[in-house]
Phi, psi and omega in degrees: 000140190262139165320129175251147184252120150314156134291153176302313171314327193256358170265334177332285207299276186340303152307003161078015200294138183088323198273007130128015199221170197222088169281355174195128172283131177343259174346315168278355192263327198236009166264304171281010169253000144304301188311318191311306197313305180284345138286353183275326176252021153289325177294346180279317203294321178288303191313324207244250172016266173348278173292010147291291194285005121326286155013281176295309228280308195283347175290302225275343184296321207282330168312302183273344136347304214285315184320293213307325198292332198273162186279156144324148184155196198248323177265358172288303194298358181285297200303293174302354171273318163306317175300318204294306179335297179279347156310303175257046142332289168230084183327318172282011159241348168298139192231000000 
């Protein structure tokens, strides 16, 4: 992800430069665009997390679909061990 750099116009307005008032200090501006940053990406980091295990979830349906079409047997129990398999990929994100 590339740094994006403010305009002069736009550190201007923020730091409040000209505007007979200061609405934020360097320093604070930039203590909140950190903050901003770690949060939007802990919100990315859970979201792409979410949408694995959707994911995983619509694999292991489609796995035990294929079970339920087979007689009992050695290849129905492989495909349900294979669903369960992708289910506890990573057992600690399973809920």
């Amino acid at each position: 992800m590339s740094k994006v750099e403010l305009s002069d116009f736009q550190k201007r307005f923020l730091l409040g430069a000209g505007a007979g008032q200061t609405l934020f200090t360097e320093k604070e501006f930039g203590e909140a665009m950190a903050q901003a940053k770690a949060e939007i990406m802990a919100v990315a980091i859970e979201t792409s997390r979410q949408a694995v295990m959707i994911e995983r979830q619509a694999c292991a349906e489609i796995v035990l679909a294929l079970a339920a079409e087979e007689e009992e047997g050695e290849f129905h129990t492989a495909l349900k061990n294979a669903a369960e398999a992708i289910l506890n990929r990573i057992p600690s994100q399973r809920q």
